[in-house]
N, CA and C atoms of all chains as a GROMACS GRO file, in nm:
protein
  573
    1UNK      N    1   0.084  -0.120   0.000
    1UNK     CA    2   0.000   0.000   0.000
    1UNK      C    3   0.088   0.125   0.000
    2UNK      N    4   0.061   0.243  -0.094
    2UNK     CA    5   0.108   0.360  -0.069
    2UNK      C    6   0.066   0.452  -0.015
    3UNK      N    7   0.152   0.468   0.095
    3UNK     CA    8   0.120   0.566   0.210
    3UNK      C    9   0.175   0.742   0.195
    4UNK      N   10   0.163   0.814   0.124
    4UNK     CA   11   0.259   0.915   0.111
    4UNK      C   12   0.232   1.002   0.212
    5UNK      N   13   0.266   1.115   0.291
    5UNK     CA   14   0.286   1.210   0.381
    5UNK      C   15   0.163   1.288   0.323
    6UNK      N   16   0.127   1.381   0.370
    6UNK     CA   17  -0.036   1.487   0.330
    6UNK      C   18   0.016   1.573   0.241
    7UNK      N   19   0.165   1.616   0.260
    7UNK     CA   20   0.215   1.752   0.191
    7UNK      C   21   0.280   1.688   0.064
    8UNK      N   22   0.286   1.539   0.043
    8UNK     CA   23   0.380   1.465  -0.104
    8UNK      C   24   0.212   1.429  -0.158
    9UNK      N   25   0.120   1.423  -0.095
    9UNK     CA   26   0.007   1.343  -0.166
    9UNK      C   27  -0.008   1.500  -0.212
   10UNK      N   28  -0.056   1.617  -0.175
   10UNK     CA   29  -0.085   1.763  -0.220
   10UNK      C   30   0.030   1.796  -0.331
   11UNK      N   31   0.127   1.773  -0.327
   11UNK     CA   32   0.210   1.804  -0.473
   11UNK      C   33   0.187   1.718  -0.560
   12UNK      N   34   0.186   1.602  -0.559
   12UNK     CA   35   0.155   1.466  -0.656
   12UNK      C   36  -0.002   1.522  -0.715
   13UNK      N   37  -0.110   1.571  -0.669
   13UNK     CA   38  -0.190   1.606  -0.692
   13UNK      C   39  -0.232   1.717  -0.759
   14UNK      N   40  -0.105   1.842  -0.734
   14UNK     CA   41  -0.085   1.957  -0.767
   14UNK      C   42  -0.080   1.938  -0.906
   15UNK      N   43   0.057   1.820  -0.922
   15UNK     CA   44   0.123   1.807  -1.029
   15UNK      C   45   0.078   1.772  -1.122
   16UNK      N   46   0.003   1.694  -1.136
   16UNK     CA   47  -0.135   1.585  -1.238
   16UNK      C   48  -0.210   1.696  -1.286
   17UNK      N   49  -0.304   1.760  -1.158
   17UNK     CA   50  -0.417   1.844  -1.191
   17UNK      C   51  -0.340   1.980  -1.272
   18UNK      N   52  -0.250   2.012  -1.266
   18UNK     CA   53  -0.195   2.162  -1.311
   18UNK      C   54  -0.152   2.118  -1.468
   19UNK      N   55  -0.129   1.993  -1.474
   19UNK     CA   56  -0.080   1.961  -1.636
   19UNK      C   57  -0.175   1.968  -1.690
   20UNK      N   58  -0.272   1.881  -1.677
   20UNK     CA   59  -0.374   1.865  -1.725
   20UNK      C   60  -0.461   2.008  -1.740
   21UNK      N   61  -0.474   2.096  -1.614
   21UNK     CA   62  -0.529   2.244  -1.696
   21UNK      C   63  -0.429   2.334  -1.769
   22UNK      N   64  -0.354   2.327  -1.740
   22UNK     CA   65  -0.242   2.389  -1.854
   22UNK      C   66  -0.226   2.371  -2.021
   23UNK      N   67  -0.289   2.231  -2.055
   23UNK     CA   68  -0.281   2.162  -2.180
   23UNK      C   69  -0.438   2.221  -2.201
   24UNK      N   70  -0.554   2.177  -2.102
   24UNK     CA   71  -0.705   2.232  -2.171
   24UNK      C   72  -0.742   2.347  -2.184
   25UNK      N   73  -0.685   2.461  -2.112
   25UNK     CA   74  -0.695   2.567  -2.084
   25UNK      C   75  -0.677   2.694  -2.115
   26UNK      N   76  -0.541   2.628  -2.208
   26UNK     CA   77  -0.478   2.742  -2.288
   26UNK      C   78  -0.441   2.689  -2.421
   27UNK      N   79  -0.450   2.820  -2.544
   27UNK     CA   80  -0.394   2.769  -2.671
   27UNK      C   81  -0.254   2.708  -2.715
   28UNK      N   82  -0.153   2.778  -2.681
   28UNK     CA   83  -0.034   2.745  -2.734
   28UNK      C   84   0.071   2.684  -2.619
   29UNK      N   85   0.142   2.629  -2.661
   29UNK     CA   86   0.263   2.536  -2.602
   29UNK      C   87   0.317   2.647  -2.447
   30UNK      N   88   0.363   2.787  -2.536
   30UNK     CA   89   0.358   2.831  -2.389
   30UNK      C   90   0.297   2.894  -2.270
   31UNK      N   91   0.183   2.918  -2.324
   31UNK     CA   92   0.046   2.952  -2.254
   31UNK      C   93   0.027   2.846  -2.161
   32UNK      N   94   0.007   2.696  -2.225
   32UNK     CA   95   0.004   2.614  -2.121
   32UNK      C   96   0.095   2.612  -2.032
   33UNK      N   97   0.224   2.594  -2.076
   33UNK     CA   98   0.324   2.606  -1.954
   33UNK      C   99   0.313   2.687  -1.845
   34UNK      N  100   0.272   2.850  -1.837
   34UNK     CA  101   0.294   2.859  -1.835
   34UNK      C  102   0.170   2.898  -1.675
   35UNK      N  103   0.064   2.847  -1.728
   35UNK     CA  104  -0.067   2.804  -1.661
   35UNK      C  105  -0.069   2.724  -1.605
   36UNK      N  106  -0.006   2.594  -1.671
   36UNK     CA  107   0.011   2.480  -1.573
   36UNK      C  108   0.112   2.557  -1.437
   37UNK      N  109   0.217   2.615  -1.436
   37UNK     CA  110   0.278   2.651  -1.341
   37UNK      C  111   0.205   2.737  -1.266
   38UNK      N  112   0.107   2.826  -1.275
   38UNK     CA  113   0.065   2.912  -1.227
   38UNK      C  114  -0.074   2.872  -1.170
   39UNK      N  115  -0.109   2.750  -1.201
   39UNK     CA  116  -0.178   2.631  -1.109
   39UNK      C  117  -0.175   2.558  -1.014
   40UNK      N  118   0.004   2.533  -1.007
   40UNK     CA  119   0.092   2.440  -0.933
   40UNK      C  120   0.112   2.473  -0.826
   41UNK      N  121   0.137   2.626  -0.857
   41UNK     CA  122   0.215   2.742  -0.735
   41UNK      C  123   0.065   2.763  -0.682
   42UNK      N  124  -0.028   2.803  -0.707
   42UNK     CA  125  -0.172   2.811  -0.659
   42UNK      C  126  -0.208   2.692  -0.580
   43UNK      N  127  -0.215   2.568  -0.645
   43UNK     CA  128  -0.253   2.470  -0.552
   43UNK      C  129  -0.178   2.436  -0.413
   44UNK      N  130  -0.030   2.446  -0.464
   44UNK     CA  131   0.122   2.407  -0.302
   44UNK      C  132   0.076   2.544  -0.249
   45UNK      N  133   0.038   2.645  -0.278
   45UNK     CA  134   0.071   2.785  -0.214
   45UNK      C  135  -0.064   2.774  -0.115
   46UNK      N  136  -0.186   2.758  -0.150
   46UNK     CA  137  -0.304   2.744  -0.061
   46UNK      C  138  -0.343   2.657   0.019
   47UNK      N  139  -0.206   2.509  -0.049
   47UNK     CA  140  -0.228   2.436   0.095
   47UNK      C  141  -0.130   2.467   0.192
   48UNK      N  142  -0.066   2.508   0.160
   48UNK     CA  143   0.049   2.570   0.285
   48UNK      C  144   0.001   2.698   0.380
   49UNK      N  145  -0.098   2.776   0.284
   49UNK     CA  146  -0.135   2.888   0.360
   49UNK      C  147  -0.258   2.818   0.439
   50UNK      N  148  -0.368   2.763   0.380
   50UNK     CA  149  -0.442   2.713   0.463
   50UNK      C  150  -0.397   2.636   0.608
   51UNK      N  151  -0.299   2.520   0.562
   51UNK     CA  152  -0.234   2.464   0.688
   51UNK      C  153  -0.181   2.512   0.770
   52UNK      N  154  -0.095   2.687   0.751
   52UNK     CA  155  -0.051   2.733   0.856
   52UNK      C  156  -0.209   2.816   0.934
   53UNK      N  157  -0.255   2.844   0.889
   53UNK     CA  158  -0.405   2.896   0.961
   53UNK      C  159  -0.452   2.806   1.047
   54UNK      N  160  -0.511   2.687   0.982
   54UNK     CA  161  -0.581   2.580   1.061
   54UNK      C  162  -0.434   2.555   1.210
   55UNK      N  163  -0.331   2.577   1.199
   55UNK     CA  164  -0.253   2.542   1.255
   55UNK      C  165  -0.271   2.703   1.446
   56UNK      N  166  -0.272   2.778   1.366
   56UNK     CA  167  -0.300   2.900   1.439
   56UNK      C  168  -0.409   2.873   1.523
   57UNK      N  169  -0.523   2.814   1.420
   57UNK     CA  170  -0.660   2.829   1.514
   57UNK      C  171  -0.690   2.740   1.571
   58UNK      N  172  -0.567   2.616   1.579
   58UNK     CA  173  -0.570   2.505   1.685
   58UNK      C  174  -0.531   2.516   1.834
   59UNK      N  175  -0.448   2.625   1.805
   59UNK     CA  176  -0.355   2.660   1.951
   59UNK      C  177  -0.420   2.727   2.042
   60UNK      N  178  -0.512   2.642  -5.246
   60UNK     CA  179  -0.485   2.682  -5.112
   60UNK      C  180  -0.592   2.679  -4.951
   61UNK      N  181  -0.594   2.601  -4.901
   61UNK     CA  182  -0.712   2.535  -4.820
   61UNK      C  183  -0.759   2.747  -4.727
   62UNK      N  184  -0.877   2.745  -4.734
   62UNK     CA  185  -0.929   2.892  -4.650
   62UNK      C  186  -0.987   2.865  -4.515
   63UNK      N  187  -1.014   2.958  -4.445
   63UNK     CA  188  -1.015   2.983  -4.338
   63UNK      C  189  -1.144   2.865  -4.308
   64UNK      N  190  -1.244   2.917  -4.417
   64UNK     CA  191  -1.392   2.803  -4.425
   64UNK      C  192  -1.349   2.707  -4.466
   65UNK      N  193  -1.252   2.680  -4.567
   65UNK     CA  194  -1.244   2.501  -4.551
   65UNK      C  195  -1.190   2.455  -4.501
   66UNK      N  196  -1.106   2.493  -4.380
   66UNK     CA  197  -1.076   2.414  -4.249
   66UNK      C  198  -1.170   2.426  -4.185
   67UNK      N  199  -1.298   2.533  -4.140
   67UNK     CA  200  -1.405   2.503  -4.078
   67UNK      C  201  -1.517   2.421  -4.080
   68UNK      N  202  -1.542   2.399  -4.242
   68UNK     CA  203  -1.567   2.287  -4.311
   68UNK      C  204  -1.539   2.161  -4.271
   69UNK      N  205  -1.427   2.128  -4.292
   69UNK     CA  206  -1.404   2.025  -4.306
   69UNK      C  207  -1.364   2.010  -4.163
   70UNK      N  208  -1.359   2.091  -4.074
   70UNK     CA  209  -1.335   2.050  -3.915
   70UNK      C  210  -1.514   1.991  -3.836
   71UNK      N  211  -1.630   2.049  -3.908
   71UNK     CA  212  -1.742   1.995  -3.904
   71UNK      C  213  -1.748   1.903  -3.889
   72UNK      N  214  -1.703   1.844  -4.041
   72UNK     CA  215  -1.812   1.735  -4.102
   72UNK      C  216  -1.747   1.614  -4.049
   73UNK      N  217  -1.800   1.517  -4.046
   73UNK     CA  218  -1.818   1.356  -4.026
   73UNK      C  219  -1.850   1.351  -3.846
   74UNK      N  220  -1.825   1.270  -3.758
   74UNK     CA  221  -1.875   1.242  -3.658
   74UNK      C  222  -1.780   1.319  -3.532
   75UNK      N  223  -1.858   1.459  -3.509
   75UNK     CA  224  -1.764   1.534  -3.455
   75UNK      C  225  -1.746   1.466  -3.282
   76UNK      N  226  -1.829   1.384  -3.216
   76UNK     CA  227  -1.853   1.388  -3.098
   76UNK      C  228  -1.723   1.224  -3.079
   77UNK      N  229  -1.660   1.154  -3.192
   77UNK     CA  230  -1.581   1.028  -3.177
   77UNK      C  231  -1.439   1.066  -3.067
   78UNK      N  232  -1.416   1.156  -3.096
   78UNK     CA  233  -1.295   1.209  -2.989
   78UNK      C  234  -1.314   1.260  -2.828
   79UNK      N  235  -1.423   1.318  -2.867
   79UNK     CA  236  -1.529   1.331  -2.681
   79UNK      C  237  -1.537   1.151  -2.639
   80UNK      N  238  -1.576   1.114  -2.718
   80UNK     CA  239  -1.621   0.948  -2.670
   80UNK      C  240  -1.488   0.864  -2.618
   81UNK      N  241  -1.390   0.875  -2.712
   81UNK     CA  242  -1.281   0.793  -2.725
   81UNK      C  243  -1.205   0.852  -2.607
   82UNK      N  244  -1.193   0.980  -2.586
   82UNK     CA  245  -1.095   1.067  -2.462
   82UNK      C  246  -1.193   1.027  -2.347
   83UNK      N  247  -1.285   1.012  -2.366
   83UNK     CA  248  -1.355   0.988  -2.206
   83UNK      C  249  -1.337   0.772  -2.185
   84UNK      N  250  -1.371   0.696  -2.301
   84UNK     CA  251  -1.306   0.551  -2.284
   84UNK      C  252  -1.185   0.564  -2.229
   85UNK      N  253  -1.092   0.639  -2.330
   85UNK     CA  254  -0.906   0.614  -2.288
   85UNK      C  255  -0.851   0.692  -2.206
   86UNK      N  256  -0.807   0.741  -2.162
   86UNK     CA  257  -0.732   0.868  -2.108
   86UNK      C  258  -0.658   0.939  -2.246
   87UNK      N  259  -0.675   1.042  -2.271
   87UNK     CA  260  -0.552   1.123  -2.364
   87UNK      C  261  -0.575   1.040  -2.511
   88UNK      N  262  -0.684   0.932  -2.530
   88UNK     CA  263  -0.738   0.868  -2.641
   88UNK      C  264  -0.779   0.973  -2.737
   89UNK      N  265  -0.897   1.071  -2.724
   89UNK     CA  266  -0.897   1.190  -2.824
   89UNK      C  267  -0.835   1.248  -2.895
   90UNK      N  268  -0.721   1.249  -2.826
   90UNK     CA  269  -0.562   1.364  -2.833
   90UNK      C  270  -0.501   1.249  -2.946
   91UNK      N  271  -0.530   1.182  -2.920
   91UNK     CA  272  -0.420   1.073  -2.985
   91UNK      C  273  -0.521   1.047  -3.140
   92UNK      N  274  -0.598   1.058  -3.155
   92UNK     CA  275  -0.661   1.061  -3.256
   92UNK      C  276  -0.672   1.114  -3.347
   93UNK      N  277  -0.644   1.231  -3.274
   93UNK     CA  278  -0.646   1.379  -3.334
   93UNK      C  279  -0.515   1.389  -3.375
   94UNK      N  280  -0.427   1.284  -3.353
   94UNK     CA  281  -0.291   1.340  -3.387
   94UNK      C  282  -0.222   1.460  -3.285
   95UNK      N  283  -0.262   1.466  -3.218
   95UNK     CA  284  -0.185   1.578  -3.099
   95UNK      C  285  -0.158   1.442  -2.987
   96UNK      N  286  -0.023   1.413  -3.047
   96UNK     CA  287   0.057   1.292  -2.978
   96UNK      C  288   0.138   1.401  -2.811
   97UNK      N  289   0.146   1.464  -2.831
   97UNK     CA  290   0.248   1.490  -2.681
   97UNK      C  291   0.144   1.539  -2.599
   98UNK      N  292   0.026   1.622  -2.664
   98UNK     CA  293  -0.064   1.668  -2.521
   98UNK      C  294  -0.140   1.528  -2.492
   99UNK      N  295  -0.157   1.429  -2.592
   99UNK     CA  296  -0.231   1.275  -2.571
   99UNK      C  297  -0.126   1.236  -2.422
  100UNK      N  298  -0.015   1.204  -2.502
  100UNK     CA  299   0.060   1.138  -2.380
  100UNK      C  300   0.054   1.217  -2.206
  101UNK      N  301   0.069   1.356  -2.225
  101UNK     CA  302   0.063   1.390  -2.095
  101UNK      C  303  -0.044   1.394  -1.998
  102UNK      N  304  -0.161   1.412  -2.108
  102UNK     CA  305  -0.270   1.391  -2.014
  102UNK      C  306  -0.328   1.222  -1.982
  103UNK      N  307  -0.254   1.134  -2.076
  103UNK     CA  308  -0.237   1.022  -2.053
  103UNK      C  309  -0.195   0.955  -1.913
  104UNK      N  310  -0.093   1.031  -1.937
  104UNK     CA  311   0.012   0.974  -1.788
  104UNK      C  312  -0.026   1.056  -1.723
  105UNK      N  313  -0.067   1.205  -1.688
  105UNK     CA  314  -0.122   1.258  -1.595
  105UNK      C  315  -0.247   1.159  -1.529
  106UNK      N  316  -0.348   1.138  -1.643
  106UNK     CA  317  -0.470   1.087  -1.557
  106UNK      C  318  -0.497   0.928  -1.515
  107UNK      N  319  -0.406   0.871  -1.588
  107UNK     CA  320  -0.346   0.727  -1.530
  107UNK      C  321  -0.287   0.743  -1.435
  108UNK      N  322  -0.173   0.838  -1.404
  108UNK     CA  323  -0.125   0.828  -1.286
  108UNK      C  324  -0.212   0.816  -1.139
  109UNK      N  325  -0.204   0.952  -1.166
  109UNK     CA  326  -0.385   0.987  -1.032
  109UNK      C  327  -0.458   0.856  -1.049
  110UNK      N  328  -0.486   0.809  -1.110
  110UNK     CA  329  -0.598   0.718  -1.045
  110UNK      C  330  -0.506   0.580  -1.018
  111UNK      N  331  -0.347   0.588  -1.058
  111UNK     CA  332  -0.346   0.459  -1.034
  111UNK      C  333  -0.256   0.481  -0.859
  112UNK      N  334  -0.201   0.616  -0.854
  112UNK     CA  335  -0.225   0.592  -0.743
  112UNK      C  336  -0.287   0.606  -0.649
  113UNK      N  337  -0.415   0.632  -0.709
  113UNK     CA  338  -0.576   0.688  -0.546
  113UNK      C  339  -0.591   0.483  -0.560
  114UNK      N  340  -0.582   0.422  -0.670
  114UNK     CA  341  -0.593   0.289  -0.628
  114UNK      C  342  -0.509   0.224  -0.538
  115UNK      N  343  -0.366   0.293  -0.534
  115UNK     CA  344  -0.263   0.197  -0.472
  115UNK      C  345  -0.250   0.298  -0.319
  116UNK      N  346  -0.348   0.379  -0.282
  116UNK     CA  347  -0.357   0.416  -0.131
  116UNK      C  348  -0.488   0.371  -0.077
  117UNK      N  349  -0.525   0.259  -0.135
  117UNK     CA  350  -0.613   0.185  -0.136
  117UNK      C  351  -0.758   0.285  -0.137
  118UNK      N  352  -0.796   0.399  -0.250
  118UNK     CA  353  -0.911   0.446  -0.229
  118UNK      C  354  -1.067   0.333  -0.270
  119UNK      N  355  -1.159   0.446  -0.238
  119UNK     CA  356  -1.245   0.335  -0.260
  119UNK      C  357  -1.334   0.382  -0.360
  120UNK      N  358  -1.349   0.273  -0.481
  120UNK     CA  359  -1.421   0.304  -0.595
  120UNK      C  360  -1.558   0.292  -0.591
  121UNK      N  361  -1.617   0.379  -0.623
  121UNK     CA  362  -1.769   0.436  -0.583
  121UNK      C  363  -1.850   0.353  -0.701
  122UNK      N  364  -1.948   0.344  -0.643
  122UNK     CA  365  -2.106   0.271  -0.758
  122UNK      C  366  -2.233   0.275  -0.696
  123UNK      N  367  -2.244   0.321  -0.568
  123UNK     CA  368  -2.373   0.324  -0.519
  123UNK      C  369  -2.398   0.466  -0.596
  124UNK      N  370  -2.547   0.468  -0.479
  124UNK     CA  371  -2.564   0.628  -0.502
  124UNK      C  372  -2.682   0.673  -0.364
  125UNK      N  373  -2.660   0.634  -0.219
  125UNK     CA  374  -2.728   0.634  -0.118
  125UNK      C  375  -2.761   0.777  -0.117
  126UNK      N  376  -2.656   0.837  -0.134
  126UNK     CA  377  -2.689   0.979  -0.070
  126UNK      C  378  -2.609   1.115  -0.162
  127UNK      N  379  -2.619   1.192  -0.176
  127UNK     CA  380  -2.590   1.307  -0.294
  127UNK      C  381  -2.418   1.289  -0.265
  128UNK      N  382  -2.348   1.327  -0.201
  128UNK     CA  383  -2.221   1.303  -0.176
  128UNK      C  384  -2.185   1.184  -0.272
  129UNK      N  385  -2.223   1.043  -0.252
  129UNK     CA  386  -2.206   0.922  -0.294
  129UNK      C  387  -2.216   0.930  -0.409
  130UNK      N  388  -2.340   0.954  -0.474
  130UNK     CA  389  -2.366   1.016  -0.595
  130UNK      C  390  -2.278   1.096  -0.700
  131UNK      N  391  -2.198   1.211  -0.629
  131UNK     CA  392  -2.132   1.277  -0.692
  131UNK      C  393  -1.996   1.198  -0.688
  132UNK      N  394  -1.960   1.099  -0.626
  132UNK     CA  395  -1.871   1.077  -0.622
  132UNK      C  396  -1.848   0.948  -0.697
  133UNK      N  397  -1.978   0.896  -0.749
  133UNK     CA  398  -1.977   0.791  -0.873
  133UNK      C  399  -2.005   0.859  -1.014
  134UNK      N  400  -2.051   0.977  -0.991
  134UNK     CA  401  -1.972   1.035  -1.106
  134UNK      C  402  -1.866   1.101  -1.165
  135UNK      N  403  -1.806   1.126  -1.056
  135UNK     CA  404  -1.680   1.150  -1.061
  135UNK      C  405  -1.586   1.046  -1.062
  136UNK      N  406  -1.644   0.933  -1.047
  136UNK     CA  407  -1.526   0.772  -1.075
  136UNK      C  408  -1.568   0.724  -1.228
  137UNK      N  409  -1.701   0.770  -1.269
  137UNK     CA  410  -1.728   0.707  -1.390
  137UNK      C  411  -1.684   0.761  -1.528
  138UNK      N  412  -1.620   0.903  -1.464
  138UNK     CA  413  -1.522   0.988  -1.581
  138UNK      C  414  -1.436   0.901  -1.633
  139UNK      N  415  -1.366   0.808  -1.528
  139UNK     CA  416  -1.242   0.705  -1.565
  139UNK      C  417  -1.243   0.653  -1.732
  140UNK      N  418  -1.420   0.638  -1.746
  140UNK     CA  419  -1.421   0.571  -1.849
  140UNK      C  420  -1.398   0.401  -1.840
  141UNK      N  421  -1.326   0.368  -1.919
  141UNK     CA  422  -1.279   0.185  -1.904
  141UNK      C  423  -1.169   0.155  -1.809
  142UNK      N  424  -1.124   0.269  -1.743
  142UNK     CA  425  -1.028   0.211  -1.614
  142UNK      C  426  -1.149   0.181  -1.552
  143UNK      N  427  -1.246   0.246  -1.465
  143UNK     CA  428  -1.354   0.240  -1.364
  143UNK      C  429  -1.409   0.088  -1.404
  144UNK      N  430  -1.409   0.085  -1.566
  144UNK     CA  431  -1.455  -0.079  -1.518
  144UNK      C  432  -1.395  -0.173  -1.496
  145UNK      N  433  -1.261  -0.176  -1.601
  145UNK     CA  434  -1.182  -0.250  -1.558
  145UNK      C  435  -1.129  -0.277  -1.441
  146UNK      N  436  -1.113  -0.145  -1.350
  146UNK     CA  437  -1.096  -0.186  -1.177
  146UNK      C  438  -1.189  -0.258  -1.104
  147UNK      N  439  -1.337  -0.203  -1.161
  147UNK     CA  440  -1.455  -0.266  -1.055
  147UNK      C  441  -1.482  -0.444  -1.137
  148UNK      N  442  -1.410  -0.462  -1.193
  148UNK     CA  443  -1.473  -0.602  -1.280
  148UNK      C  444  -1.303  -0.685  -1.184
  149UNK      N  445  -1.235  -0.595  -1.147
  149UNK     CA  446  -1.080  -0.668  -1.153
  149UNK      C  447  -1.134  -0.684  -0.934
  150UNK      N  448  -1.167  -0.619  -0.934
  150UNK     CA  449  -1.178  -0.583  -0.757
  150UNK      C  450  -1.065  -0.512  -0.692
  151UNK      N  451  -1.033  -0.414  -0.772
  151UNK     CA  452  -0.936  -0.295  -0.751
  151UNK      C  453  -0.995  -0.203  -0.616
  152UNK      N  454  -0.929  -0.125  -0.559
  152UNK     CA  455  -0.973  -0.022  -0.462
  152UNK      C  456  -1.034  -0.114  -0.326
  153UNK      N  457  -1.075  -0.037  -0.258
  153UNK     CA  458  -1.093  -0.075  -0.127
  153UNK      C  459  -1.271  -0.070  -0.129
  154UNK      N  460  -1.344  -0.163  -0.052
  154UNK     CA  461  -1.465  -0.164  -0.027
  154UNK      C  462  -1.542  -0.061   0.102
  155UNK      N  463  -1.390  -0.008   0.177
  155UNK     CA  464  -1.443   0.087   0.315
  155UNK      C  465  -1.316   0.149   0.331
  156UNK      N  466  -1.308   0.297   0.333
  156UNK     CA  467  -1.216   0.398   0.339
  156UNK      C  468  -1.168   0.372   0.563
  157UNK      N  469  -1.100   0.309   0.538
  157UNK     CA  470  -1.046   0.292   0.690
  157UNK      C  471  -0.934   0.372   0.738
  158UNK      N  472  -0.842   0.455   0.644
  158UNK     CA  473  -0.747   0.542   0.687
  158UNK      C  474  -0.723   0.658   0.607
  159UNK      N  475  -0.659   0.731   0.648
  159UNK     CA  476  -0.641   0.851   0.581
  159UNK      C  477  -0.573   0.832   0.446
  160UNK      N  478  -0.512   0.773   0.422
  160UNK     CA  479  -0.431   0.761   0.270
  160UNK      C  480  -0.554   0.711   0.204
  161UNK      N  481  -0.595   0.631   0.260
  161UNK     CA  482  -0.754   0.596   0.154
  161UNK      C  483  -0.823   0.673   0.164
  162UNK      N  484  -0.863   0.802   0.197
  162UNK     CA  485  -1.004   0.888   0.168
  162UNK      C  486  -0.909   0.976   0.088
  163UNK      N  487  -0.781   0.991   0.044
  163UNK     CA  488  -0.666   1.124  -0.030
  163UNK      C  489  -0.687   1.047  -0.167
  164UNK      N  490  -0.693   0.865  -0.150
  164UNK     CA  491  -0.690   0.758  -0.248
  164UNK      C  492  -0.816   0.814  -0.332
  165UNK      N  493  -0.908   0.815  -0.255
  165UNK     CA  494  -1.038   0.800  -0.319
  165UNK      C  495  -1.098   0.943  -0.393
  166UNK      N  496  -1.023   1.022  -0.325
  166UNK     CA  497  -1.041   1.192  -0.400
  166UNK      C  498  -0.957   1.198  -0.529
  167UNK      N  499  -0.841   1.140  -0.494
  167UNK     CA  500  -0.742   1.120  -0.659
  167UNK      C  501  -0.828   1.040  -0.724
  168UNK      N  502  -0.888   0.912  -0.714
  168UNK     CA  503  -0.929   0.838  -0.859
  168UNK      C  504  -1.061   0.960  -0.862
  169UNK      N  505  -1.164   1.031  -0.822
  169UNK     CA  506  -1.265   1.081  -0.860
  169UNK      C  507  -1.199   1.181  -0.910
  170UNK      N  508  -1.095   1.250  -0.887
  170UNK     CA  509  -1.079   1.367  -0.938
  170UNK      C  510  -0.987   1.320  -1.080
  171UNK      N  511  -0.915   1.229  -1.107
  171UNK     CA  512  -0.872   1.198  -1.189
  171UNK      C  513  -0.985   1.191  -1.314
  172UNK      N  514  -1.105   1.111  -1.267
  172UNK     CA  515  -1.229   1.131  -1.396
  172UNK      C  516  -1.281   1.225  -1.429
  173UNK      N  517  -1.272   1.339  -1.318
  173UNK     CA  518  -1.277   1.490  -1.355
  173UNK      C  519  -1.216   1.553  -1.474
  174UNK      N  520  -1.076   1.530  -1.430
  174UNK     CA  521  -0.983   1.567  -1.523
  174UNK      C  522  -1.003   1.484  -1.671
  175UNK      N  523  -1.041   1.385  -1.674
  175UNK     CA  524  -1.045   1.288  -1.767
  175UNK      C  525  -1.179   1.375  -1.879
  176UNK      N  526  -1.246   1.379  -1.782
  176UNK     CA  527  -1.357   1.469  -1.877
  176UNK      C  528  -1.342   1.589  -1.942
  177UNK      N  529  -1.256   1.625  -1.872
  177UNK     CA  530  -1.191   1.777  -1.902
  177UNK      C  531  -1.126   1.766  -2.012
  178UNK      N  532  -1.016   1.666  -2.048
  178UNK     CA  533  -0.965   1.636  -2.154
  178UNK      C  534  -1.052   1.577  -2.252
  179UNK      N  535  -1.085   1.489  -2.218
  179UNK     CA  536  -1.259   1.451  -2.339
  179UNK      C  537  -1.277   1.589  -2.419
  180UNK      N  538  -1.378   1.720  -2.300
  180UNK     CA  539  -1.432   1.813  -2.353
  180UNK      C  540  -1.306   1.858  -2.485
  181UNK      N  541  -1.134   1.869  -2.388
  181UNK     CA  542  -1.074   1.947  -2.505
  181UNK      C  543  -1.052   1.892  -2.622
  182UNK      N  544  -1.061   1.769  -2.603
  182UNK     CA  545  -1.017   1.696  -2.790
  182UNK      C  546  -1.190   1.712  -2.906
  183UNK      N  547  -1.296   1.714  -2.784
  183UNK     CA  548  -1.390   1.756  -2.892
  183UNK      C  549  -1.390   1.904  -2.939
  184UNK      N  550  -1.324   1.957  -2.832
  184UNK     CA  551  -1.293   2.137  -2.949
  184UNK      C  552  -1.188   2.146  -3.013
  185UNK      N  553  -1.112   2.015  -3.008
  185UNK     CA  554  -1.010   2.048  -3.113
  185UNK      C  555  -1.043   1.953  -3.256
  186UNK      N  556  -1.139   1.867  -3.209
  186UNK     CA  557  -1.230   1.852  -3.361
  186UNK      C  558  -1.280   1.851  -3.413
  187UNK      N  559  -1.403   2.024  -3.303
  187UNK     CA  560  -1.497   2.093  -3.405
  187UNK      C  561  -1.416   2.241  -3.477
  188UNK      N  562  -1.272   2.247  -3.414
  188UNK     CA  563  -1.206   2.401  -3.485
  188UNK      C  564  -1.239   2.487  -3.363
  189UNK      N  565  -1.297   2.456  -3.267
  189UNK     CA  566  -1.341   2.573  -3.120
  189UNK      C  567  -1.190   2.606  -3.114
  190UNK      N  568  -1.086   2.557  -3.102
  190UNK     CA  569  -0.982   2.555  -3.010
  190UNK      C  570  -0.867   2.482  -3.114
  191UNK      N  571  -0.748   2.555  -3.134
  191UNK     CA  572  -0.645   2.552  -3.178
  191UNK      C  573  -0.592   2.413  -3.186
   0.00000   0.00000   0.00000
């Protein structure tokens, strides 16, 4: 069974989902690129910000 | 010299909806049809991946439909297309989400058919001319 950590399963997830809108999303080769990245950084960036919050409002 | 209308033309005619069908059976199947071999492959291995590993954190593959949640979440496994059956005919995935890697499992294979559809939708606009 694969067990990955919460923050490797959220990039593995990042990573899939951001290709995939990067390629449907936009017309040309670097449009996608460039979307897919600007998906990637959106998805790692909001779970990190969310987790440090939830982390605040535990204490 | 082919015009602007007879690529629109001819991006019409014959059975525009075979690449919606085929991208939602295969993963990245549309793409590949269409001859757009590298965005085929990535969304290939993108959406194979995700689901093969929401299978191997043992998620659990949905088919009821008790309650709206459940519901949405067998349609979101049935995006898979012919993985979803081939897993549920093989006895792939888990029958009861008992740990946390299996409910992360079970959001990757649904969201993977998400995505799967998503790519469907784009290979049918790339073989009615919607989309580049």
């Amino acid at each position: 069974m694969f067990r990955p950590s919460h923050f490797a399963a959220v990039v593995v997830f990042a990573l899939f989902a951001s290709v995939v809108f990067g390629i449907t999303q936009r017309e040309t080769p670097r449009q996608m690129v460039r979307y897919g990245l600007y998906c990637f950084v959106l998805f790692v960036g909001a779970a990190i910000a969310l987790s440090w919050i939830m982390y605040f409002i535990a204490r | 010299m082919a015009t602007t209308q007879d690529k629109k033309n001819e991006a019409g005619s014959g059975f525009v909806y075979l690449p919606l069908i085929v991208g939602w059976l295969v993963p990245g199947g549309g793409h590949f049809l269409l001859r757009k071999w590298g965005r085929g492959a990535l969304l290939s291995v993108s959406i194979l991946a995700m689901f093969a590993i929401g299978i191997a954190m043992q998620g659990k593959l949905y088919a009821g439909a008790h309650d709206i949640l459940e519901m949405l979440d067998t349609a979101g496994d049935l995006g898979n297309g012919l993985l979803y059956v081939v897993s549920r005919a093989a006895g792939w995935g888990a029958d009861q989400v008992t740990q946390t890697t299996g409910d992360y499992g079970s959001r990757f294979i649904v969201v993977a058919g998400l995505l799967n559809i998503i790519a469907a939708v784009d290979a049918h606009n790339l073989r009615t001319g919607r989309k580049a």
